[in-house]
N, C-alpha and C positions, 0 to 999 in steps of 0.2 A: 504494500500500500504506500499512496507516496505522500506529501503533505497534501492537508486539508486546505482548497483555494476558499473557503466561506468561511464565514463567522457570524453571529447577531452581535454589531455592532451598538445599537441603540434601541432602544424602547420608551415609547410612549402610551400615554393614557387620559382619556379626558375626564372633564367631568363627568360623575355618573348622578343619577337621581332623575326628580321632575326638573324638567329644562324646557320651559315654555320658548315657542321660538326657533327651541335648535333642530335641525335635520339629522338625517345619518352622515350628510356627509359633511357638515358643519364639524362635528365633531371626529371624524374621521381625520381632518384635516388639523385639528386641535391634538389629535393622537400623532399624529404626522410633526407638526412641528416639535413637540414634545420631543420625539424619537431623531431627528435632524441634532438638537439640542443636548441630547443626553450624547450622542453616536461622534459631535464636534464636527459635525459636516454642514454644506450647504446643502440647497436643494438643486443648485446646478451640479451637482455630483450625482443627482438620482438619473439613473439611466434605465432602470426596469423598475415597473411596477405593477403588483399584483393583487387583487382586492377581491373581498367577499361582500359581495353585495347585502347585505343582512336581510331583516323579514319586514322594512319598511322602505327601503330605500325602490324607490319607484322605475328605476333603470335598468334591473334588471340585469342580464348579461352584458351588458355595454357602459355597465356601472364604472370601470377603469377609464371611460370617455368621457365621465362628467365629474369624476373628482381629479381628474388628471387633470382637466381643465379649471378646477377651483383652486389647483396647489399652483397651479402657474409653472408645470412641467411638461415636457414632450418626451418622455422615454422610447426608447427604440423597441423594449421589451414591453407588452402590457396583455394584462388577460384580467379576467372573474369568475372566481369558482365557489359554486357553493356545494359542499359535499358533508352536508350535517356540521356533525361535532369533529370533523374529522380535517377539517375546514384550513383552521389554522397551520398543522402539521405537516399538510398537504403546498401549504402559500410558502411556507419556508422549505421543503425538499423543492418545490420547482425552484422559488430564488437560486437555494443551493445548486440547481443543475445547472441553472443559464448561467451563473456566474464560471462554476466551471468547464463549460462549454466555450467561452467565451463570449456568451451571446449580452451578458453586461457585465458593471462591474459594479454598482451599487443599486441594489435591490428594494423597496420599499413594500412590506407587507402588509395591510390597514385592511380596518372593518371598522364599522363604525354603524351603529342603530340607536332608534329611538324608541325601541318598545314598552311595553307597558310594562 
């Protein structure tokens, strides 16, 4: 085996509770910066990104096209997968693959809901 090309550089999290006003991807984008900030990176360093559209967010599979555009980024890598609980594990081995693929080199994995 040879080294490991990924890592979870940073993490973030937004407010949780009643949050009148906020979206999914309002606060997606709050976990987002969060995670830029803990990780000491810009957001011009994100070059892939991958999201789970949660169970309110109204976009659907094309959920990566409208928080992509609320973070004010254009990754060359982007997708949305929603696979249960299984979800997040899943966002970080694809990051993991593209990154050692070379298909990017900073990965950003975010969800973000306003459920009840």
């Amino acid at each position: 085996m040879g080294w490991q090309r990924a890592a979870i550089a940073g993490v973030g999290v937004s407010r949780q509770g009643k949050l009148p006003g906020e979206t999914p991807n309002s606060l997606a984008a709050e976990a987002f910066a969060a995670a830029l900030a803990d990780a000491g990176i810009s957001r011009d360093e994100v070059d892939g990104l991958l999201t789970m559209p949660g169970t309110t967010s109204p976009e659907g599979p094309k959920h990566y096209l409208a928080l992509g555009e609320l973070l004010g980024i254009n990754p060359r890598l982007t997708g949305s997968l929603s696979m249960g609980g299984a979800t997040a594990c899943v966002l970080i081995q694809q990051a993991a693959l593209a990154i050692d693929a070379g298909m990017a080199s900073v990965v950003a994995c975010v969800f973000g809901d306003t459920a009840k």
